[in-house]
N, C-alpha and C positions, 0 to 999 in steps of 0.2 A: 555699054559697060562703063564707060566714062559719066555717063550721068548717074549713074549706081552709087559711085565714091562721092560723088559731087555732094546727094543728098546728105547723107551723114555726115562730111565734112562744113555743109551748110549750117544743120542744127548742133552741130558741136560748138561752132562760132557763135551762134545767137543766144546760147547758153550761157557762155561764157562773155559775152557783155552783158546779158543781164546779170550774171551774178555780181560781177563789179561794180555796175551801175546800183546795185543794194550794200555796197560799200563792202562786202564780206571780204575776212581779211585774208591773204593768202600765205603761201609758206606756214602752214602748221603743222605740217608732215616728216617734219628731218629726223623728230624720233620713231618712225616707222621706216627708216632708210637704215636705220644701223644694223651694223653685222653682227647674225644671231650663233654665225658658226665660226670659234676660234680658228679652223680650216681657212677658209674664204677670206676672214678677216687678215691675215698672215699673209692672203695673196694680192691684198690690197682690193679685193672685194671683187675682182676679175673673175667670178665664179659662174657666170650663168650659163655657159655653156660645158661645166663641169660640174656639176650637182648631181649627184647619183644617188642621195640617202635620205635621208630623213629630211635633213634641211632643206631639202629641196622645196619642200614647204612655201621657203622666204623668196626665194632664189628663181627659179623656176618648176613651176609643179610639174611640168610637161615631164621634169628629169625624173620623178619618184617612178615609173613605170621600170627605171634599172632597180630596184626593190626585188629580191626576189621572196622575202618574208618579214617580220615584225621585227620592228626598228623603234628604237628607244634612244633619243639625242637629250641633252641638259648642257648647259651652257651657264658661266658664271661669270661677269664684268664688273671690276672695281674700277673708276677712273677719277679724277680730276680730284686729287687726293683725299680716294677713301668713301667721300660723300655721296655718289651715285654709284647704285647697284641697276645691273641690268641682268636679266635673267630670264630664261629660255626653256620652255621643256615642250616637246613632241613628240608624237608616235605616229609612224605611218606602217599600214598593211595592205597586201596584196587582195581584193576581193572577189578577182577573177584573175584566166591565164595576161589579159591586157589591161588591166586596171588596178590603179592602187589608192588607196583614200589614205589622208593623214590627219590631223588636227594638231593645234598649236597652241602655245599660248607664250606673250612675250609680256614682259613688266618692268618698267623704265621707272626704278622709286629714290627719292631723296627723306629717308627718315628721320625721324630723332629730331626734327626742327624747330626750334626753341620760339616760342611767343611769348612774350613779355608784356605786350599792348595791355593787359591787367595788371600789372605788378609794381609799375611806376607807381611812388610815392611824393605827390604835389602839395608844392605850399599854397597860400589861398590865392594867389595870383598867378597860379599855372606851373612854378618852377619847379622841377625837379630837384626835387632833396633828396631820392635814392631809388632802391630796387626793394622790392617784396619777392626773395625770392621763393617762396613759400608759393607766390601766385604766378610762376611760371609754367607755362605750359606744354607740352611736344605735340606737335603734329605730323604727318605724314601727307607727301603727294606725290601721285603714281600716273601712272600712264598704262594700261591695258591695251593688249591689243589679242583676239582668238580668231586664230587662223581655221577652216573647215576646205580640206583640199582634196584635188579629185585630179588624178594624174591619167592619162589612155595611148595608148600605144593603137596606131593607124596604120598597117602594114610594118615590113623588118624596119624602115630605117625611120619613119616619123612618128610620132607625139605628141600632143596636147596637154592643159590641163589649166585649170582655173585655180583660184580663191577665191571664198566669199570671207571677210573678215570683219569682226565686228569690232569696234573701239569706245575705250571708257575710259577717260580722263577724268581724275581727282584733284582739283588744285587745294579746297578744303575742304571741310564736311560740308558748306553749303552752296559749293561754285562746283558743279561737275558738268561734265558732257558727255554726249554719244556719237558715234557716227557710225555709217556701216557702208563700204566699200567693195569693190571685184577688183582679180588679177587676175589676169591672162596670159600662156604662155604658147609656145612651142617650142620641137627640138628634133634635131636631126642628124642622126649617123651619118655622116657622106660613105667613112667608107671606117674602119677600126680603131685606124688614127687619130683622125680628123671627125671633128664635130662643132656644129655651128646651130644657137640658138638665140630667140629674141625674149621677151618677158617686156610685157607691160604693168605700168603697177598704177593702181586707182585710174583704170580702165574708164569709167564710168563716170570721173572727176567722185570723193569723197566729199561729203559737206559735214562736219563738225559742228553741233547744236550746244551751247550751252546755256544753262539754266539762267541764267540771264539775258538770255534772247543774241545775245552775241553767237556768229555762226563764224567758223573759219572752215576755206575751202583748200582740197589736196589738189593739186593738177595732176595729171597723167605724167607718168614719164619714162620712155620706152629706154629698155636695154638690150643692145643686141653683141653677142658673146662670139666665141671659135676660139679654141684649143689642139693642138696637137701632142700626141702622143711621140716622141723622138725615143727608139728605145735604142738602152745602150750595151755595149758589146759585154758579156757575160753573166751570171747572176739575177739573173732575172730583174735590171732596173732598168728606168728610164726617168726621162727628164717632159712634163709637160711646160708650154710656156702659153699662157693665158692672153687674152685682148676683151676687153668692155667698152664698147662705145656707148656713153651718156647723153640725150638728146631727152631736153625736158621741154614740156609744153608753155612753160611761164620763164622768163628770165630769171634766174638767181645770181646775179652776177654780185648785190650787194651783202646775199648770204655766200657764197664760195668762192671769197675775191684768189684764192689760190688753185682754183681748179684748175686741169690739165685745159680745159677746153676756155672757161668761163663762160656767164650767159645760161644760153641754150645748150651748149655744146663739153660733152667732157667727158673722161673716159680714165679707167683704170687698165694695168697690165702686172703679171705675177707670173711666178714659176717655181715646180714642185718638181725636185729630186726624188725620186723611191726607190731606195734598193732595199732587193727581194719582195714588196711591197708590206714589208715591217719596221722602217725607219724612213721618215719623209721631212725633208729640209725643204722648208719654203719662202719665198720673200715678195715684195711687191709694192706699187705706187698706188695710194688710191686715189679719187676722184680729187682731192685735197689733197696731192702733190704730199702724203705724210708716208712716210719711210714706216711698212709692216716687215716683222720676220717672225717667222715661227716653227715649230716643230714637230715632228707627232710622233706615236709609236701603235702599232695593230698587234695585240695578241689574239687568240681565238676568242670572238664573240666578242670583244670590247676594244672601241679606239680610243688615245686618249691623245688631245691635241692641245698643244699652247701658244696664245700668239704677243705677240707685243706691238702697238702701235705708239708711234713717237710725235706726243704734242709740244713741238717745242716754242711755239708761240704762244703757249696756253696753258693751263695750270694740271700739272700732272701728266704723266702717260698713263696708259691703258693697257692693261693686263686681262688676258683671257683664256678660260680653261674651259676644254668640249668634253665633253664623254659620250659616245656611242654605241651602244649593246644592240648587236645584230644577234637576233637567236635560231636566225638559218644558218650562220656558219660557225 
């Protein structure tokens, strides 16, 4: 059994020095890490063992098997004042009693952005005497990412499920890339209350191609979640309190010098008031130590939830709005 782990963890290793030793750059993935559900986000991202809906998509797919019919989530992020829009919409359905498939689609865009590099107006030695602004021009650059998910419930209390996702980065009209990656999850009921799951994400390590021959690579990096339900005396509420352990395969200690863990190591935790489960107060740390709170409301067939994250070392906070239309209930 022992030599079983050994092999794969042998060629994962030789993998991963060759890729390096072809200088491919790493850390290209932090925009595939961000929070697609104003819920989750609110809870400082402590959500993998709480995912029961649509998003479960991002989160862990294992969770979408709590699905019991067609889910419609959309999601809308203005941050770092106004200029990046991030934006989310999926749909997950049940396609047997233990299966549920969903698909996604995420878009990380900065618009409207002014190029000037034509408009400059030079005297005959180079200088700048002014602007033509007649020859300015806007561009747009985006970041795609389509989720195709596949959620399976494995006797009452376990779960599975993967992503296969594909990725399209626009930096211009003539600088783009592709990639196409897997995630892996699972999840498990211990007992009503209590539930504990893990979610791997670019399972496979992700390699990023672009058109200039330049390749950037995703590392793996496992999340392992447990939540409990604490209900509380009357009215049908309770109080859950979240835990994410962060454990990535590459150091980021120079990208997340604020992490709870830094490095390898780091982890988020949050917590969800619900009374009657139609008013839900939430708050939480994420992996970057930044202060989420948010809020939500459930009427029949539609959630709507708000979150705020606070960048105060960094230009702007972060505003977000969910909307969820369940049309089994």
């Amino acid at each position: 059994m022992k030599n079983r782990l050994y092999i794969p963890l042998f060629f994962l290793l030789v993998a991963s020095s060759l890729l390096q030793a072809q200088g491919i750059r790493k850390y290209a993935g932090e925009f595939m890490a961000i929070d697609v559900s104003a819920r989750a986000q609110a809870l400082g991202g402590a959500f993998t063992a709480m995912s029961n809906d649509v998003y479960a998509s991002f989160y862990n797919p294992a969770g979408l098997v709590q699905i019991d019919g067609l889910q419609v989530g959309f999601t809308h992020t203005q941050q770092f004042l106004s200029s990046i829009n991030y934006d989310y919409l999926g749909v997950a359905r049940p396609f047997s009693q233990n299966g549920v498939v969903g698909l996604s689609v995420i878009r990380l865009g900065v618009d409207n952005i002014k190029d000037s590099r034509a408009a400059a107006i030079l005297d005959d030695n180079g200088g700048l005497l002014g602007i033509d602004e007649s020859q300015i021009e806007n561009f747009n650059t985006s970041d795609y990412v389509a989720l195709l998910s596949l959620g399976q419930r494995v006797g009452a209390r376990w779960s599975w499920g993967v992503n296969l996702k594909m990725i399209r980065r626009n930096l211009t009209d003539e600088n783009s890339a592709n990639g196409v990656g897997l995630d892996a999850g699972v999840f498990m009921a211990v007992n009503h209350q209590w539930r504990v799951s893990a979610m791997l994400r670019n399972a496979t390590t992700t390699l990023i191609t672009w058109q200039t021959g330049e390749k950037e690579l995703v590392s793996p990096t496992l999340r392992i979640g447990t939540s409990y339900r604490v209900q509380l005396p009357g009215n049908n509420s309770y109080f859950t309190p979240l835990f994410d352990v962060v454990v990535q395969s590459e150091s980021t200690t120079n990208l997340t010098e604020n992490s709870l863990g830094g490095g390898l190591l780091g982890g988020a935790l949050g917590g969800e008031l619900s009374y009657q489960e139609k008013l839900f107060i939430r708050g939480g740390y994420d992996d970057l130590q930044r202060l989420n709170l948010g809020v939500g409301i459930a009427i029949p067939h539609i959630g709507i939830d708000y979150a705020f994250t606070s960048y105060d070392q960094e230009l702007g906070n972060a505003h977000r709005i969910g909307i969820l239309i369940d049309f089994n209930k």
